[in-house]
C-alpha positions, 0 to 999 in steps of 0.5 A: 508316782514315783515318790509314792513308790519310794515310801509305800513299802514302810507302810508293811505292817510285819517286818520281813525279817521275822520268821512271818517271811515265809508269807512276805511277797517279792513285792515286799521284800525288794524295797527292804533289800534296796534300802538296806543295801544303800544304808550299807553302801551310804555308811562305807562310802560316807566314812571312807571319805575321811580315809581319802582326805575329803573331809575331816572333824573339830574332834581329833578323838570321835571316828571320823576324826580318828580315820582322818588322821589314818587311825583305824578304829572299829567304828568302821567296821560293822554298820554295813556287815549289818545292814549287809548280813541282817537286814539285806542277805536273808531277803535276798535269798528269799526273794530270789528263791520266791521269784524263780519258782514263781516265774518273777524274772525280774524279781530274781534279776534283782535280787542277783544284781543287789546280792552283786553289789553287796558282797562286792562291798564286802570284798572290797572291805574286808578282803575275805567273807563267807559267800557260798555258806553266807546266810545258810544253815550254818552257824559257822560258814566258811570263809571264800577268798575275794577271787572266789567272791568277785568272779561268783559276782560278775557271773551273778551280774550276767544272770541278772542281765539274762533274767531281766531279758525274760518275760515275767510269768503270767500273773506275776507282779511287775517289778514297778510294783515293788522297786523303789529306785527306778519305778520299774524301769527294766533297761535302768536296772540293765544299765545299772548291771552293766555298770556294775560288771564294768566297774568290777573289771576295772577294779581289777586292773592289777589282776592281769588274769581278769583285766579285760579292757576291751570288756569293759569298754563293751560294757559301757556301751550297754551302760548310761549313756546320759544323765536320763539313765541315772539310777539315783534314789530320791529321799525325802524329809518327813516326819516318820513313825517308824525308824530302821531297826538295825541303826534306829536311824529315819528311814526315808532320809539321805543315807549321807544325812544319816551319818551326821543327824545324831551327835556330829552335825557341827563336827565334818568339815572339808579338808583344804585339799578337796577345796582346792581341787575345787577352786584351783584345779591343775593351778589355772585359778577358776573355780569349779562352779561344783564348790558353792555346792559343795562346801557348806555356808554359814550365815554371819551378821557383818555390821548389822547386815547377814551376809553368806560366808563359805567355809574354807578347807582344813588342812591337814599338812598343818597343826590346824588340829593338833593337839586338841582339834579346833573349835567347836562353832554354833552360830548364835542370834545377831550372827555372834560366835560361841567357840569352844576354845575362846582361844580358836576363835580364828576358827570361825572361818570353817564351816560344818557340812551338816544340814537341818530337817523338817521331819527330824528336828522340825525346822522349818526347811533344811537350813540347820539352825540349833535354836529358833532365830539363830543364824543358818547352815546350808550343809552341802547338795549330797547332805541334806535329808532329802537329797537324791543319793546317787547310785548309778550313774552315766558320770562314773561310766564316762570316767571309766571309759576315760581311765581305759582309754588313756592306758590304751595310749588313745588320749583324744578320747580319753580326753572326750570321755573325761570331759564328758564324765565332768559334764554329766556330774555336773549336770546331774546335780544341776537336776538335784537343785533344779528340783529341790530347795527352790524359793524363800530363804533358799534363794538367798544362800548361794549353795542352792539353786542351780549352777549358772552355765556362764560358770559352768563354761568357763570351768570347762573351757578354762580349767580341765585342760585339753586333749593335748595334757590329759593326764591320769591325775586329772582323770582320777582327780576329777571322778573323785570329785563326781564320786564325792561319798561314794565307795567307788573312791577308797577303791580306786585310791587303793588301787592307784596305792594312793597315788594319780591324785593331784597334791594328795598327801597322807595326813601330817597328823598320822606321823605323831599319831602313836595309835595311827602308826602301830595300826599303819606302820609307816612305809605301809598304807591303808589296804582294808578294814578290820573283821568286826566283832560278831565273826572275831567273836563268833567265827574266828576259827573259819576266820583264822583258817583264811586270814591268820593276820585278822586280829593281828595291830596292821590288819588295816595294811593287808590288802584285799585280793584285787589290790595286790599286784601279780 
């Protein structure tokens, strides 16, 4: 059931953002807002990752492997402003104004919460954007600062919550009719609103007007309190006739997936510091059994006989990618290598975190292989097509929990709510490969199947630590790893001025990077991204009179209004 109410609203024959909206049902338009608000989520959260030193490119020069080495480039600055302002904010107004003058309660509890998330995204990474005039009347809306956005959000997080509370009017749809996330369930969407406002306090923590821990562990009460009230989106690998308007991309695919199908399946690689925190975390030699499922395995013919290889991280201390990037590998038949560079042929040791379809390139599973009977990838448990996205999760509350506990000085259930937040990741991937990518070849490639508990424990056991040294490094270490493609980590690492990360470091390539050090001067950080072209364009009046440094080189080092410090 829940699979069919994930892709029954792409079979709507009119598009709910043409003026034919007026007719268009909340049923209908809360699965669009849904998806188009992930897709936004999913690019920021996906990129912002190689800003935070988790991953990086072959490719010194495309994006990714530009923000890589701490080089802005406005590539990241208008895929979610568009998915956000054109295909999500219109819907939003509709279906919240829909719902409260039909009495669909819930229908408007959602549309506050989802509006939430949005224009918290966009706080978090533009620093200002219009809010109260945004998808109005005007064509040229005047611009709120991030207070005005933040505290305008946790009061739409409370109407949510007290809407959801009430009884839809009679005759009005269940909110299972149109949810394609949690099937209707009310006390998920509960759960995921008390998150939300947990989340958004904590991202305060340098606002001393508004930081409110005791608010936020009561929050957290009312949050998940296991894995069962996960909000997690399941996606699926099928051929499609229809694709998203704005980035033409499949619209029933992973929205990490998304970000690599087209043109850069064999260029993200993970960078040596997340393999380590992976394999040595805090220096005690055990492997977190999370590495096999993170870091991609390619195939390799040794003497006649495949055999699995990991890949190992890149690191960016070094001149593995100076000055040109590395080698680009495809494995070919007979498990032989083509390097780009016959001079990098030592680079066959990395391994592209990039995955196959069923519906997109017509593989015959997700493995990617280019070419029929060339040698597999395996990509990682968060890129695959139909890999759950994780959006809500009882994880991040543990980590939370654990963050304000160890600031009140309470390290022994801080300790416990640490513990407990690495547990819950791990458990929730466990039920992503339980679930899916069982039999036939997936069987023999060690970056499916679930995690074996002996594994498990001895991490666990071995590796974390006890309540005796929890520190706020490991905290902050170990919810990066359980946020992995979240958005939620370029925050905190702003937050923390990139610091409580164990053995971060700024990339060695910024320093030698003219481009990287006028957009970062050094002695600055990465604060926020650039306005993109459509209000530099069109708006940069209202612009201007908010933020007279928008257009300026090192706007990128301005911080947003809840990473400044009182």
């Amino acid at each position: 059931m829940m699979l069919f109410s994930c892709t029954d609203w792409l079979d709507v024959n009119e598009d709910p953002n043409t003026p034919a909206q007026a007719s268009v049902s909340v049923t209908t338009l809360l699965p669009w807002v849904q998806y188009h608000l992930g897709y936004a989520t999913g690019s920021q959260g996906y990129r912002s990752q190689f800003i935070c030193n988790a991953f990086t490119s072959t490719d010194r020069t495309n994006n990714e492997g530009c923000y890589a080495q701490w080089e802005p480039t406005t590539g990241l600055c208008t895929t979610s402003y568009q998915q956000f302002f054109v295909g999500c904010g219109p819907n939003i107004v509709d279906m919240y104004n829909k719902a409260v003058e039909s009495g669909a309660w819930h229908y408007a509890a959602a549309a506050k919460l989802l509006k939430s998330y949005g224009f918290i995204l966009m706080a978090d990474m533009y620093g200002e954007m219009p809010y109260h005039e945004a998808n109005s009347v005007s064509v040229y809306p005047k611009y709120d600062t991030g207070e005005t956005i933040y505290t305008e959000c946790l009061k739409d997080i409370d109407e949510a919550i007290e809407n959801f509370g009430k009884t839809q009017a009679l005759g009005q749809p269940a909110l299972s009719e149109g949810d394609s996330w949690n099937g209707g369930n009310i006390d998920k969407w509960v759960k995921m609103a008390y998150l939300l406002k947990a989340r958004t306090i904590n991202q305060m923590s340098k606002k001393s007007a508004y930081y409110d821990p005791e608010l936020i562990l009561d929050c957290l009460t009312k949050a998940q309190q296991s894995i069962d009230d996960d909000t997690y989106i399941q996606h699926q690998d099928v051929k499609e006739t229809s694709s998203d308007f704005i980035s033409t991309d499949p619209m029933q695919t992973n929205f990490n997936w998304d970000q690599t199908y087209n043109g850069r399946r064999h260029m993200t690689m993970p960078t040596k510091w997340l393999t380590d925190i992976l394999t040595n975390f805090d220096g005690k030699g055990i492997e977190d059994p999370r590495a096999d499922k993170i870091l991609a395995w390619r195939q390799f013919s040794i003497n006649g006989k495949k055999v699995w290889g990991r890949g190992i991280g890149v690191d960016m201390q070094s001149d593995d990618r100076l000055p040109n990037g590395l080698a680009v590998f495809i494995s070919r038949k007979n498990g032989g290598w083509y390097p780009s560079d016959e001079t990098r042929a030592a680079d066959s040791v990395y391994v592209g975190i990039y995955a196959g379809s069923v519906g997109v390139y017509g593989t015959e599973n997700c493995f990617y292989r280019p070419v029929d009977g060339w040698y597999p990838s395996s990509g990682n448990v968060y890129v695959r097509p139909d890999s759950h996205y994780l959006w809500a999760t009882y994880s991040e509350a543990c980590f939370i929990k654990a963050e304000v506990l160890f600031k009140q000085g309470k390290t022994a259930e801080a300790y416990k709510a640490y513990k407990d937040g690495i547990e819950a990741n791990i458990a929730a991937l466990n039920r992503m490969l339980t679930t899916l990518w069982q039999g036939g070849d997936y069987d023999t490639c060690p970056s499916f199947g679930p995690m074996e508990q002996s594994k498990i424990d001895a991490f666990l056991d071995g590796a974390i630590g006890t309540a005796a040294d929890i520190s706020l490094p490991k905290i902050m270490t170990q919810k990066f790893i359980a946020m992995l493609y979240s958005t939620v980590n370029w925050n905190d690492m702003r937050r923390h001025d990139y610091q409580n990360y164990m053995g971060w470091e700024i990339p060695k390539e910024y320093y030698s990077n003219a481009k990287a050090l006028l957009a970062i001067p050094q002695g600055k950080l990465w604060r926020r991204i650039k306005q993109c072209s459509h209000e530099i364009n069109y708006n940069a009046v209202q612009l201007r009179a908010i933020q007279p440094h928008f257009n300026d080189d090192d706007i990128w080092t301005y911080p947003v209004w809840w990473d400044e410090a009182d």
